[in-house]
C-alpha positions in Angstrom: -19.7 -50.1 -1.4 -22.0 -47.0 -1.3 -20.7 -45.9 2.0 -17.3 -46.2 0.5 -18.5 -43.9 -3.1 -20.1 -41.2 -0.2 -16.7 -40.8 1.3 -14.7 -40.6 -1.6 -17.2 -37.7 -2.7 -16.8 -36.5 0.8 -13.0 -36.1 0.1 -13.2 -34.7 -3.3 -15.7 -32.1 -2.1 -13.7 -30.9 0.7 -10.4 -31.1 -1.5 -12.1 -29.0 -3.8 -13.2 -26.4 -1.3 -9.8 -26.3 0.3 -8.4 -25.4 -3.7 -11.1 -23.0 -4.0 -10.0 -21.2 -0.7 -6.3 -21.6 -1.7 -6.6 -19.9 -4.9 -9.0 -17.1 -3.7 -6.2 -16.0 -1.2 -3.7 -15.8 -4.1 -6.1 -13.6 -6.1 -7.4 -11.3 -3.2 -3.8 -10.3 -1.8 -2.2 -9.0 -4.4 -5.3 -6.9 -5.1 -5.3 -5.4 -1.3 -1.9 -5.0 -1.4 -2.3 -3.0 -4.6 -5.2 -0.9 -3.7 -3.1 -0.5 -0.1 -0.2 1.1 -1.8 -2.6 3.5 -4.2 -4.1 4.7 -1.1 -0.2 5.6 -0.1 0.7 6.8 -3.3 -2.5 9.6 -2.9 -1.9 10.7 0.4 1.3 11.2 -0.3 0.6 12.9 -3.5 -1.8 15.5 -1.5 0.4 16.4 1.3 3.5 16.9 -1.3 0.9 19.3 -2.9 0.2 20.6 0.1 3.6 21.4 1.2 4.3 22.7 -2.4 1.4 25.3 -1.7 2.4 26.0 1.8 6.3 26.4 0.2 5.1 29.1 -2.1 2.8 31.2 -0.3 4.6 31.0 3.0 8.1 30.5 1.8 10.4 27.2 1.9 11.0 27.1 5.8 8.0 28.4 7.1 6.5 27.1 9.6 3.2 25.9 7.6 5.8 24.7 4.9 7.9 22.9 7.7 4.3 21.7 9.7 3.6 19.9 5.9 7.2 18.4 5.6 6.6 16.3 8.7 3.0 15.4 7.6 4.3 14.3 4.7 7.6 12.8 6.1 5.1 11.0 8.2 3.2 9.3 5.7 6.6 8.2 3.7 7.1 6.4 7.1 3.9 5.2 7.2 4.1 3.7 3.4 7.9 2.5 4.2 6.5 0.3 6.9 3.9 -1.3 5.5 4.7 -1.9 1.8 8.9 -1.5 2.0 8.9 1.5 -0.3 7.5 5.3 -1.0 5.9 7.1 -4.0 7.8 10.4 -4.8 5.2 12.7 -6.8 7.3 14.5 -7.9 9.5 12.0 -10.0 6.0 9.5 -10.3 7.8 6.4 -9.4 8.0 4.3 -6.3 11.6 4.4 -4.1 12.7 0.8 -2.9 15.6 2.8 -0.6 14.6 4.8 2.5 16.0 7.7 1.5 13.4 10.6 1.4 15.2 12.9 4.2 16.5 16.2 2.7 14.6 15.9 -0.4 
């Protein structure tokens, strides 16, 4: 009778734990996929600034302004890949459609 008390325990301990680890994944993903696509957002935020300073003191197709197009071209493919979508600073919203070239 005890032995039988100590594995039902046994169960509801380790059913427990298993919950416990369940729910903690649920929680923690959608936290480092949201702090993942901040850190997107702000590297794309500092190389559109970049490019928009390179744009004005060197002109639209300079080379430093053409050198910060890719950089940041770069990064939108970077963000694409990973999370499905890009931040576009200068609208503040996040695209769902690859469609960044020529902008």
């Amino acid at each position: 009778m005890k032995r039988r008390q100590e594995k039902k325990r046994s169960v509801r301990l380790a059913i427990s734990a298993l919950m416990l680890g369940v729910l903690m994944t649920f929680v923690a993903v959608p936290s480092s996929f949201a702090d993942g696509r901040a850190k997107c957002q702000a590297k794309i935020e500092n190389r559109e600034a970049k490019l928009h300073e390179m744009e004005r003191r060197y002109g639209p197709r300079s080379p430093q302004a053409e050198n910060w197009r890719r950089a940041l071209n770069a990064e939108r493919e970077a963000c694409w890949n990973k999370y499905h979508g890009w931040w576009n600073g200068d609208e503040h919203r996040w695209h769902s459609e690859r469609d960044w070239e020529g902008r």
